[in-house]
C-alpha positions in Angstrom: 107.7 113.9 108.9 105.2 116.4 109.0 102.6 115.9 112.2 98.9 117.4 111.9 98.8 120.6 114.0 96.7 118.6 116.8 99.7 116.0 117.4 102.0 118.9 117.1 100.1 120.9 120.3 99.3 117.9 121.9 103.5 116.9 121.9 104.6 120.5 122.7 101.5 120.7 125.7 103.1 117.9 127.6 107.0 119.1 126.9 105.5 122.3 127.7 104.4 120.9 131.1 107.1 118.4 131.6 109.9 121.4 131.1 107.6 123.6 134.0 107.9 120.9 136.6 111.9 120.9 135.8 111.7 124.4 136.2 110.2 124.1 139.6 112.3 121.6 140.6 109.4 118.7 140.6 111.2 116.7 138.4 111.4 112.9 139.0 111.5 109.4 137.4 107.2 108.7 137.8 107.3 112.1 135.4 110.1 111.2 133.1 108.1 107.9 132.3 104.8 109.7 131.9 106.2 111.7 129.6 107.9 108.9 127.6 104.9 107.2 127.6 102.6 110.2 126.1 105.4 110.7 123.5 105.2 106.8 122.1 101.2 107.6 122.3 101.2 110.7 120.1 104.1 108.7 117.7 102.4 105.2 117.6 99.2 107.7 116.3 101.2 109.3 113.9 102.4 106.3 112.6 98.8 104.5 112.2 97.9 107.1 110.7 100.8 107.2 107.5 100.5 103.6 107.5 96.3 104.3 106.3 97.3 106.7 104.3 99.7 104.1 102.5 97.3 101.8 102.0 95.0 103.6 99.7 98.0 104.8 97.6 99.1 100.8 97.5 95.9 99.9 96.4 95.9 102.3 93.4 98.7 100.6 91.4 100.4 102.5 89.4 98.6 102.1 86.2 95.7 104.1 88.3 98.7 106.4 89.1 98.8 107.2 85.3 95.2 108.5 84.6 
């Protein structure tokens, strides 16, 4: 699947973060839910957004697919 470059930097921003406070040993289960929780954000966007971009094609038909 290929994610619109604002999902893309909004994912790798809070890895980004998430990885830092590993680093610095800040790491605990109130952070590994937030960022869980921010992933299935950015993916339940991503997927709205293929599912309106089905539609359209849906509603074509393929006899408008043809012209």
């Amino acid at each position: 699947m290929n994610l619109p470059l604002k999902d893309r930097l909004a994912l790798a921003s809070v890895t980004l973060d998430f990885l830092a406070k590993i680093m610095r040993g800040e790491d605990d289960d109130v952070l590994v839910r937030s960022l869980v929780h921010d992933v299935e954000w950015i993916g339940n966007r991503v997927r709205d957004r293929l599912k309106a971009e089905e539609i359209p094609s849906i509603l074509k038909g393929p006899r408008d697919e043809q012209a």
